[in-house]
N, C-alpha and C positions, 0 to 999 in steps of 0.2 A: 504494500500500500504506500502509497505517494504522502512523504511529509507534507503537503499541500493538500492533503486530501481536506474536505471541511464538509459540513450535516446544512441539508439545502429541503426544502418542501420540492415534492415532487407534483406536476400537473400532467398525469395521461390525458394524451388528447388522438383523435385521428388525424392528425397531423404531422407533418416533418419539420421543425423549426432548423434555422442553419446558422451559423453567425454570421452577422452581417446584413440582417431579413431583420422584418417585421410583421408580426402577428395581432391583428387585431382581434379584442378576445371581450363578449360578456360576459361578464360572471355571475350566476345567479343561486347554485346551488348553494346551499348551508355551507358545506366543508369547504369550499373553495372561495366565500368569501372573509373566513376564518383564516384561511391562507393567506388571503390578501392583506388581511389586517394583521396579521400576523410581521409581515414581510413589511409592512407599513413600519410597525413598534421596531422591529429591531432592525429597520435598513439593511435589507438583507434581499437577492434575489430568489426567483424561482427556478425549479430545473422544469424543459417541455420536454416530455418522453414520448414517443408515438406507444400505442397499446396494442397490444397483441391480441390478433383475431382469435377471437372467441372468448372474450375474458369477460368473467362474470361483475353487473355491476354494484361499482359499490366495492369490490375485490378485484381492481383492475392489474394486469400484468402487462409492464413493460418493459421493452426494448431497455438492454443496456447501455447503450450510448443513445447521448441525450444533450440538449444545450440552456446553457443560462440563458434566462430572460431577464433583462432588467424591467423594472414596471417603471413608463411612462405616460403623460398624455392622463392620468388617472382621475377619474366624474365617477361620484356617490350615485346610485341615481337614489328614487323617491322608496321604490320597493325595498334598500337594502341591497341589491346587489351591484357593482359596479362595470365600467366602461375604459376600457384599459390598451395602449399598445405595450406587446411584449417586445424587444428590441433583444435579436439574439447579439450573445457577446462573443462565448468560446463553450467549446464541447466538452463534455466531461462521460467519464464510465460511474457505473454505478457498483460502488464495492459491495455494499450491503444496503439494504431497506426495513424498515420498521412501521407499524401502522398504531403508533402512541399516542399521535393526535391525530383527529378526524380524517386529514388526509395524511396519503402517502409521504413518506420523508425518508433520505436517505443520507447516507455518506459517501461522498462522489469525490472523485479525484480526475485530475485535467488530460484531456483526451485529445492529443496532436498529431499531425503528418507529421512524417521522416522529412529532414533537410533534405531539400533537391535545389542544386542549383540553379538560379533564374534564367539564365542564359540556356540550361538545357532543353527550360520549359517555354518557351522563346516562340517556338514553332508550333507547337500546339497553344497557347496561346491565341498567335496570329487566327488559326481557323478557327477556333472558338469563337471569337469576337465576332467573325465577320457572319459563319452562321447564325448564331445566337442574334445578332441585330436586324439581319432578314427575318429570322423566327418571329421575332417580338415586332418587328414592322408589321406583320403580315397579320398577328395575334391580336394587336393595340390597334392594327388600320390608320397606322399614323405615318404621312407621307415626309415627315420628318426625319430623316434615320441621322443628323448629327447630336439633338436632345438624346439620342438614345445611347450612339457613341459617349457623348461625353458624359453618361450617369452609370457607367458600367463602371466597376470598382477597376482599377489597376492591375492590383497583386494579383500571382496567378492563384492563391490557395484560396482569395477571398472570393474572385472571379467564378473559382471552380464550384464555389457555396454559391452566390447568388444567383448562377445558372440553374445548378438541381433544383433550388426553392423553386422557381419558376419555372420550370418546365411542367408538359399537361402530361404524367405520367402516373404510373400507381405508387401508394405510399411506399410498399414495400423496395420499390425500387430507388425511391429516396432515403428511404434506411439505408439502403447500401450504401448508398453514396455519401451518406453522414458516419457512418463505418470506416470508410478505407481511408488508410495513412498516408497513400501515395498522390500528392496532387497531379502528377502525371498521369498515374492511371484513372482516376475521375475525369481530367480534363478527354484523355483519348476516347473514353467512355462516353462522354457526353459531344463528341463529336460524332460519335457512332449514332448516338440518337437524335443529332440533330439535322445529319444525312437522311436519315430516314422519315423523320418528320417535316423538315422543309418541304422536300416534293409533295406528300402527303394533302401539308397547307396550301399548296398552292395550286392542286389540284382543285380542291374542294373550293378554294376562292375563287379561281377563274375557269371553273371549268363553264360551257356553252349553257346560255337558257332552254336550250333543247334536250340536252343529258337528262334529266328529269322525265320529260313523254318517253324518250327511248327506251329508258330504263324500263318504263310502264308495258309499254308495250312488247 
């Protein structure tokens, strides 16, 4: 276990949070606005875990890798429960869990890629960008693609998070990719899918107003 390791609330959700994203989140159940205030009094973040199909609720089971959220943006509402962005930060593993208060809590320690040199990751990179800003042209229908160049992170490890957040894929496959240490192999990984999905979008946007009777017919 990691001297860093620290005891964090845990929030399963059906979601993938990544660091570097943003989660917009109501809160309205009992234990999880207990969380929030919780996290309030002791300035303290939350962890987002995706939850594992099938998990009974109330007795949720999740995924060992997971990311901090800071809470901001934070409205009371009238009912009692609140209106919140979660701001992922950095990823953590989950060493052990506990259910002592209402919600889930654990003891997590910091969960990082291998050092890859940037220059290596250079080229991949390059294609990422360039698909990924087609993708999201095509997604957003925004004839704009230099707003989109210039709000794409830099780094290639942060790059290679804000891509999986946003991609239209399944959760489990963004688990993966909040898993793997290697931002190379994310980044080549998410070129592979983003090959595949460009044509895909650009079929279904420009395909003829007739595709449709033909199809019928």
């Amino acid at each position: 276990m990691s001297a860093t390791a620290i005891e964090l609330p845990l929030f399963p959700l059906n979601v993938v949070l990544f660091p570097g994203t943003v989660l917009p989140l109501h809160i309205f159940e009992p234990r999880y606005r207990q969380m929030v205030m919780d996290c309030q009094k002791e300035d303290k973040p939350f962890g987002v875990v995706l939850v594992k199909a099938g998990s009974e609720f109330m007795r949720e089971e999740a995924y060992e890798i997971g990311t901090l959220a800071e809470i901001h943006n934070l409205r009371s509402l009238e009912d009692g429960g609140y209106d919140l962005m979660a701001v992922g930060i950095r990823r953590f593993r989950i060493v052990s869990q506990h259910r002592e208060k209402p919600y889930l809590s654990g003891l997590v320690e910091p969960y990082e890629d291998e050092y890859e040199p940037e220059e290596n990751l250079a080229h991949a990179v390059q294609q990422v960008r360039s698909l990924f800003e087609t993708y999201l042209d095509m997604l957003l229908n925004s004839p704009d693609e230099s707003d989109l160049h210039a709000n794409l992170p830099e780094a290639p490890e942060e790059l290679s998070h804000f891509i999986a957040y946003f991609l239209e894929i399944e959760d489990a496959k963004k688990q993966h990719y909040l898993e793997l240490t290697s931002t190379q192999q994310r980044l080549n990984e998410e070129i592979t899918a983003l090959r595949r999905e460009v044509p895909f979008m650009r079929q279904l946007l420009f395909k003829q107003p007739d595709d449709d009777r033909t199809m019928l017919n």
